[in-house]
C-alpha positions as CSV (number, residue, x, y, z in Angstrom):
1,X,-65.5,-206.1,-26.3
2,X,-64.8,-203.3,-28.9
3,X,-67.5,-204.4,-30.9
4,X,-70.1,-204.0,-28.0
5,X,-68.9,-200.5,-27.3
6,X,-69.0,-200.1,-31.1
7,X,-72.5,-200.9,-30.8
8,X,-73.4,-199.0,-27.3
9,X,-71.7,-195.9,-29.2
10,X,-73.8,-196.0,-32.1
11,X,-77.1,-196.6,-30.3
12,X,-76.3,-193.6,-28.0
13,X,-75.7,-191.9,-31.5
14,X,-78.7,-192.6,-32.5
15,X,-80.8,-191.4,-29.8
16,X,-78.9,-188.1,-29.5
17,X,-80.2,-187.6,-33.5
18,X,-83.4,-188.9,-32.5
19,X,-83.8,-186.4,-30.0
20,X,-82.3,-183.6,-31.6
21,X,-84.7,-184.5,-34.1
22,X,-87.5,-184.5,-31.4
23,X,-86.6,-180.9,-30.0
24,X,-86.1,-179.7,-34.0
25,X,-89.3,-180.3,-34.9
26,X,-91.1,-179.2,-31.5
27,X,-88.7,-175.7,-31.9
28,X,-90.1,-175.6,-36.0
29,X,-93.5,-176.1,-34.8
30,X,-93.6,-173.7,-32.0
31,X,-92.4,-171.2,-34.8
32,X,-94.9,-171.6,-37.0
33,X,-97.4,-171.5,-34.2
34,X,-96.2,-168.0,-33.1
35,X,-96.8,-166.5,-36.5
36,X,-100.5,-166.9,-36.2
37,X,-100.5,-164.4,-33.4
38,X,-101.2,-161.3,-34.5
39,X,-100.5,-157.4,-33.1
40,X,-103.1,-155.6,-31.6
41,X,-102.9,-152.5,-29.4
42,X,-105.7,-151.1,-26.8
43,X,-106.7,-147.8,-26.4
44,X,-104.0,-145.0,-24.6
45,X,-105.3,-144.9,-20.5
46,X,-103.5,-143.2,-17.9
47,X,-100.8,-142.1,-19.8
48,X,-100.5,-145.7,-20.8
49,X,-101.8,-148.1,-24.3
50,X,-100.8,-152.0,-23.8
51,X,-100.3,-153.8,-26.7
52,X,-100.2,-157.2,-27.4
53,X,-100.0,-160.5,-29.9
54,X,-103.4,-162.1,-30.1
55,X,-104.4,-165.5,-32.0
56,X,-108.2,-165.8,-33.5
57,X,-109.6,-169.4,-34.0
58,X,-112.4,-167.8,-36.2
59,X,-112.7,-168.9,-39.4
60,X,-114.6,-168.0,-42.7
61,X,-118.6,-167.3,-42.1
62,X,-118.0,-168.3,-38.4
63,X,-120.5,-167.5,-36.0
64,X,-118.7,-169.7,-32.6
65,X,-118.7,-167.9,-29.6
66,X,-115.5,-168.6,-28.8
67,X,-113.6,-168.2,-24.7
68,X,-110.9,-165.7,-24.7
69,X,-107.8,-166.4,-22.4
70,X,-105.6,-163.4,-21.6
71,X,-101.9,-164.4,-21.0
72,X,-99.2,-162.4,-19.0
73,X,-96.0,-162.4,-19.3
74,X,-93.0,-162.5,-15.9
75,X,-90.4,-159.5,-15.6
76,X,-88.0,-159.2,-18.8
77,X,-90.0,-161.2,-21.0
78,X,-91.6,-158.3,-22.9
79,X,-89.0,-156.0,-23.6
80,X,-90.2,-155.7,-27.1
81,X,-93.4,-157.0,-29.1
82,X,-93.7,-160.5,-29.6
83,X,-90.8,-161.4,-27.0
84,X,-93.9,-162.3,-24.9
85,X,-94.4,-165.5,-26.8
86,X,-91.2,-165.8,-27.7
87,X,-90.3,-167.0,-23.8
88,X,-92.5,-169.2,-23.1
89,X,-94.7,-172.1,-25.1
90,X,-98.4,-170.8,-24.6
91,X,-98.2,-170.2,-28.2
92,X,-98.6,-174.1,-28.1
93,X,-102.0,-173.5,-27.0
94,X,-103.3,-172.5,-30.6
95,X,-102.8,-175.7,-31.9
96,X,-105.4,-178.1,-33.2
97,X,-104.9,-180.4,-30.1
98,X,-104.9,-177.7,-27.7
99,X,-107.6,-175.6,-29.3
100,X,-109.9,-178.8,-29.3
101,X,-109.6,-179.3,-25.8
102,X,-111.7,-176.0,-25.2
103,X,-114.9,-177.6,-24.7
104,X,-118.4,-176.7,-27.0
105,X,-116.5,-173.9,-28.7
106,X,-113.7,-176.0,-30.0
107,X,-111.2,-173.5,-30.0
108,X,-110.8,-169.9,-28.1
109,X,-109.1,-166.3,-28.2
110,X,-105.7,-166.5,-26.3
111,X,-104.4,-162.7,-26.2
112,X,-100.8,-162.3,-24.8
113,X,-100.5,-158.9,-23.2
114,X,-97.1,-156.8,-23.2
115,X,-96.4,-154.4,-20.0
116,X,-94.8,-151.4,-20.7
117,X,-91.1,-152.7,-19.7
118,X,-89.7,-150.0,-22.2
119,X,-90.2,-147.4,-19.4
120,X,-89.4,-150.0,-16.8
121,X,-92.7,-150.4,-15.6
122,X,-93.0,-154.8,-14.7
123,X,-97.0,-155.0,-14.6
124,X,-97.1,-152.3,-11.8
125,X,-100.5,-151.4,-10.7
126,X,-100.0,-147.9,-12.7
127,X,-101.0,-150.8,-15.8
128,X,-103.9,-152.4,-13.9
129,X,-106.7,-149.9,-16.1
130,X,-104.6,-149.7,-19.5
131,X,-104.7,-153.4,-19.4
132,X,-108.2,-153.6,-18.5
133,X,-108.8,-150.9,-22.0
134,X,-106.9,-153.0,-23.9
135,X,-109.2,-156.1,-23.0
136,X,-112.5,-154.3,-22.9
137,X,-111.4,-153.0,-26.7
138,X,-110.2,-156.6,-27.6
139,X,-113.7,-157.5,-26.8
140,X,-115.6,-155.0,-28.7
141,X,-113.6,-155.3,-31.6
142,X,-114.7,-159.4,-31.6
143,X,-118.2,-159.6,-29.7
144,X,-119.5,-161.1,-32.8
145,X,-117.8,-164.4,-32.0
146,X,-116.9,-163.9,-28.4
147,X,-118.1,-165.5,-25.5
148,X,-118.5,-163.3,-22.8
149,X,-119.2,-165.7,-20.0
150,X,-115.7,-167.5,-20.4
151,X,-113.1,-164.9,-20.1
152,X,-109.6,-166.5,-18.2
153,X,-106.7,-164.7,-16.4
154,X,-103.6,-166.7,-16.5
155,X,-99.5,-165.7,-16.3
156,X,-96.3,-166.3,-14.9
157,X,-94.1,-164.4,-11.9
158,X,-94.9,-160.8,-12.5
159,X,-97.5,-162.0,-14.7
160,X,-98.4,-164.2,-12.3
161,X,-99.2,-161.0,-9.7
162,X,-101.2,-159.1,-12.4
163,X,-103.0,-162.5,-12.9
164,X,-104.4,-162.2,-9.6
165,X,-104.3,-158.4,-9.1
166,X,-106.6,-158.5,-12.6
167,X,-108.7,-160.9,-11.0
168,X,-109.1,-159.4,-7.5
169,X,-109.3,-155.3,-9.5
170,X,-112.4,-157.1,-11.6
171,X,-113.7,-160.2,-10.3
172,X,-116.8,-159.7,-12.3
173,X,-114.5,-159.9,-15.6
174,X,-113.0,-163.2,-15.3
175,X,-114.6,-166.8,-14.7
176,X,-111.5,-168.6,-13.7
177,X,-107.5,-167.4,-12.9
178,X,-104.8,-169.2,-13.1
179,X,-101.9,-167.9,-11.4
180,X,-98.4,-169.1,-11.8
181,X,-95.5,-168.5,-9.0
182,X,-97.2,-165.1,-8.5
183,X,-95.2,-162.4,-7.0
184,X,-97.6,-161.2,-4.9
185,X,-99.1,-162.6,-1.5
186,X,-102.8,-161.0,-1.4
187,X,-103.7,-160.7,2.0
188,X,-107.3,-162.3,3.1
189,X,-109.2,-158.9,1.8
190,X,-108.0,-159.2,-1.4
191,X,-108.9,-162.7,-1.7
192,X,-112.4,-162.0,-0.6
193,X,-113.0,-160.3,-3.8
194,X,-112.3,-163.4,-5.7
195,X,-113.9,-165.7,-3.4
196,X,-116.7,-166.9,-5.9
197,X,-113.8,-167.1,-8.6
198,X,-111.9,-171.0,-9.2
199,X,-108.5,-170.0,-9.2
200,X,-105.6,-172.9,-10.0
201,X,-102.1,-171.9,-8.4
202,X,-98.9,-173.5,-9.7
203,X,-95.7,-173.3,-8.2
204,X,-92.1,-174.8,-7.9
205,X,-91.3,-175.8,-4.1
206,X,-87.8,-175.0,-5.4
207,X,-88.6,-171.7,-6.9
208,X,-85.4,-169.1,-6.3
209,X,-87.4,-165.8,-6.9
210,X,-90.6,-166.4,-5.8
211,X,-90.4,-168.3,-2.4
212,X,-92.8,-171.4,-2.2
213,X,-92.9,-171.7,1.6
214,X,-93.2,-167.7,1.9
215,X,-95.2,-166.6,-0.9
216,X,-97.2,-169.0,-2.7
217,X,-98.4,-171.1,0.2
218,X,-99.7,-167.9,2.2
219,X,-101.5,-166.8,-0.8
220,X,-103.0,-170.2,-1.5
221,X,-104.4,-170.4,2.2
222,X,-105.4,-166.3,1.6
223,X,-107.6,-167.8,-1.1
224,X,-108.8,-171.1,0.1
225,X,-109.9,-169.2,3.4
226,X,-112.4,-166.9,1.6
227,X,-113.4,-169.0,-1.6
228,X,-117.0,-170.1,-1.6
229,X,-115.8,-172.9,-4.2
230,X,-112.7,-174.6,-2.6
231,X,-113.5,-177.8,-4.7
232,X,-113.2,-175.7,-7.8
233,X,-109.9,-174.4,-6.7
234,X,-106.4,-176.5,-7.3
235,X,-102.5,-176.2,-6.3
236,X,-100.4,-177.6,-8.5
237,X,-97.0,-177.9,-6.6
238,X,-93.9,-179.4,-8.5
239,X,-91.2,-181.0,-6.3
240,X,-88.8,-181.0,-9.3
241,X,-89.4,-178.5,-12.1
242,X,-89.2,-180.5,-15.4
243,X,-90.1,-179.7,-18.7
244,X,-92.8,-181.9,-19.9
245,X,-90.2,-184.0,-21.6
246,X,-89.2,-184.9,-18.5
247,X,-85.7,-183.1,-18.7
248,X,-84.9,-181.1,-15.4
249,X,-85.8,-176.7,-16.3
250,X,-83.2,-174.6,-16.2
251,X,-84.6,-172.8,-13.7
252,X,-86.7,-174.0,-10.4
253,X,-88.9,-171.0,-11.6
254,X,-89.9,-171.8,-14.4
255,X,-93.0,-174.2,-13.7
256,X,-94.6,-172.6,-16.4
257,X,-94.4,-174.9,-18.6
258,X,-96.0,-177.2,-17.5
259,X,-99.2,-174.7,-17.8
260,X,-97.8,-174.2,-21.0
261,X,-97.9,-177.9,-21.8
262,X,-101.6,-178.0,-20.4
263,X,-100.1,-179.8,-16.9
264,X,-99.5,-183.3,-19.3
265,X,-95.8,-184.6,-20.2
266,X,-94.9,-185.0,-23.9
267,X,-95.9,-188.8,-23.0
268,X,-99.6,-188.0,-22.2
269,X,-99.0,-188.6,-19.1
270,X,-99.4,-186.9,-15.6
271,X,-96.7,-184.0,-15.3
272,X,-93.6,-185.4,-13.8
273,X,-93.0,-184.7,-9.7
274,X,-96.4,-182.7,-9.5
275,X,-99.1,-182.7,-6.6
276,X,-102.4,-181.1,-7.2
277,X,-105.0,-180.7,-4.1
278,X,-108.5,-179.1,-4.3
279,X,-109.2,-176.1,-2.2
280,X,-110.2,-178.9,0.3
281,X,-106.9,-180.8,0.4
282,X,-108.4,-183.5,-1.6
283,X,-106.0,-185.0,-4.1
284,X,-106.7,-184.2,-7.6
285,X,-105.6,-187.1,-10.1
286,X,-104.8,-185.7,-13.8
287,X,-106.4,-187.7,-16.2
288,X,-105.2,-186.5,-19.9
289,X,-106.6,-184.8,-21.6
290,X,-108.2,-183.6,-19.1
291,X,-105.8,-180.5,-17.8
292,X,-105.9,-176.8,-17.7
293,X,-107.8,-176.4,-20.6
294,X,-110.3,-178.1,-19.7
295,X,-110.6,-177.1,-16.3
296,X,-111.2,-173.1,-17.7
297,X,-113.5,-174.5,-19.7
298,X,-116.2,-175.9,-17.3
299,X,-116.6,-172.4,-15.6
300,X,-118.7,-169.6,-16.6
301,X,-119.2,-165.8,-15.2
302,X,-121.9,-163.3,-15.4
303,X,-120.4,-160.9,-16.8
304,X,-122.4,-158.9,-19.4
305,X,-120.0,-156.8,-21.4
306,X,-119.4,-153.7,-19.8
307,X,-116.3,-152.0,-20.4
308,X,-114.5,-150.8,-16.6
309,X,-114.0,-146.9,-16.2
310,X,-111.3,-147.2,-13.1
311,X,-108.8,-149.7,-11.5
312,X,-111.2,-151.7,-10.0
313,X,-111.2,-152.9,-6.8
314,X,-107.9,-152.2,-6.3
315,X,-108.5,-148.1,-6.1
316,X,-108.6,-149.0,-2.7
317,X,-105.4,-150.3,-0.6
318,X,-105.0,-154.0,-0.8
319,X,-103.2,-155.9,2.3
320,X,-100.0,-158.1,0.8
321,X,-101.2,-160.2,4.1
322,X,-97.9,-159.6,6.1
323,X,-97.9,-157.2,8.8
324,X,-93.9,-157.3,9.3
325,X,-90.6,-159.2,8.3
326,X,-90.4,-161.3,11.3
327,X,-94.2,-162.2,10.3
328,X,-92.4,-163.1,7.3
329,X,-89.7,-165.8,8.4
330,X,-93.0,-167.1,10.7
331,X,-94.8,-167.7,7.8
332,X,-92.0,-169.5,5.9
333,X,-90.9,-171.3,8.5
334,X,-94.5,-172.4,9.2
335,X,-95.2,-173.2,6.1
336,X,-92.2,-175.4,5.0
337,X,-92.4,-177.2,8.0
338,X,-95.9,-178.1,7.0
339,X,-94.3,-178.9,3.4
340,X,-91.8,-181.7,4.7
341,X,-94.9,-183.3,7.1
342,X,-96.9,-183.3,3.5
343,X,-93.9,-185.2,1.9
344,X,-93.3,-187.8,4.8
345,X,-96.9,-188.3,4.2
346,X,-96.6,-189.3,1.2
């Protein structure tokens, strides 16, 4: 008997080191990946000048257009520079694997973008035309080996809201948004302007700040209402926010990561507890490699390089689609309602 808890003990010994090992090496090699984005800073707009940590996948005599993917940080997480890569893993998305899965450039631009949370400012709208200045000098600095057709919007809570606020304020700018537990419900005006735009939504249904049932559903159904392309458009809805290790988050909020791990687990496979629907309802099976990357990648705008002079679209007042609080508890009540029929469904 003692000898088989002997054993049990140092087999469960082993696999703690083994896994220690495991998150060691991932923690070294997130590191190093961070110290290949650089500072930049865009020019000072409305009072304002964004800076932010950008990494380049152009190398010596290059002459690859390369897609650029601007990346936005949630509330608190950019407090100083470089704390905006610090807390989370998109950094993991300039690795050879990752950069590879961007398709006929091989590689791409991603630029993470700072608000100004120094003067308490959490990508307020104030920042909607500093951040566009920032981008439109980004892009004049690199048009040599940018791609202009294959620009992406993409970020988390806050960032999440200036990920569609971006995308709604220039529509022309962006080929494809991905939004992540956004703090912001726009109503159905504000998702016309996007309406020719794939967007991919991903959310927690256990999300503690920004309510599935009362925020991200209503702005899903804003934007699959209007869209001309609901087959381009996807919801990615976690049941159980994970890591992609498979290890419960620390937070229902932080479904993230799994954008961050391009929606695949650390065992190539499909993200654990997720469901992803097309803008027709349609199920929407994951079949690695083939994730967010490569979903950006088939998807290509007009746009022609011209640098914005204003906010956008969003100079003029944008609905949050609610028109009061009991509105509110209608909607959420409709909604997760709707959410437990979809799991009995199942």
């Amino acid at each position: 008997m003692k000898t088989k808890k002997l054993i049990s003990f140092l087999l469960a010994l082993v696999m703690l080191m083994s896994v220690t090992a495991v998150y060691s090496f991932a923690a070294d090699d997130i590191d190093y990946l961070r110290e290949k984005f650089v500072f930049g800073k865009g020019p000072e707009t409305d009072g304002y000048a964004i800076d932010y940590r950008y990494y380049s996948p152009v190398k010596e005599n290059d002459g690859t257009k390369y897609p650029l993917v601007i990346w936005l940080h949630g509330m608190g997480d950019g407090a100083y520079d470089g704390r905006q890569i610090e807390k989370s893993d998109i950094a993991l998305w300039a690795s050879e694997e990752y950069q590879s899965r961007f398709r006929e450039s091989g590689g791409a631009f991603i630029l993470a973008a700072r608000s100004v949370e120094e003067e308490e400012l959490y990508w307020t709208d104030e920042l909607i035309y500093p951040l566009r200045a920032a981008i439109d000098d980004f892009i004049s600095k690199n048009r040599a080996n940018l791609d202009l057709s294959r620009i992406y919007v993409g970020g988390y809570s806050m960032g999440g809201k200036m990920t569609l606020k971006m995308a709604v304020a220039y529509p022309e700018l962006f080929a494809a948004a991905f939004p992540i537990c956004p703090a912001w419900v726009p109503g159905e005006d504000a998702a016309a302007k996007i309406a020719d735009m794939p967007v991919w939504l991903v959310s927690g249904a256990n999300d503690p700040l920004v309510n599935y049932f009362a925020m991200v559903m209503p702005t899903w159904k804003n934007i699959i209402s209007q869209t001309n392309k609901p087959e381009s458009c996807r919801l990615s809805t976690m049941s159980v926010t994970v890591y992609s290790s498979g290890l419960p988050a620390s937070s229902g909020h932080h479904s993230w990561y799994a954008v961050n791990a391009d929606m695949f687990s650390s065992q190539k496979g499909s993200y654990p507890n997720m469901k992803t629907v097309d803008g027709n309802g349609s199920k929407v099976t994951l079949t690695y490699p083939e994730g967010m990357i490569s979903w950006l990648s088939g998807f290509e705008s007009d746009y022609d390089g011209s640098a914005a002079t204003n906010a956008g679209n969003t100079e003029a007042k944008m609905s949050n689609g609610y028109e009061s609080g009991l509105n509110l508890i209608k909607v959420f009540l409709s909604n997760f309602f709707e959410y437990l029929c979809s799991l009995i469904s199942l």
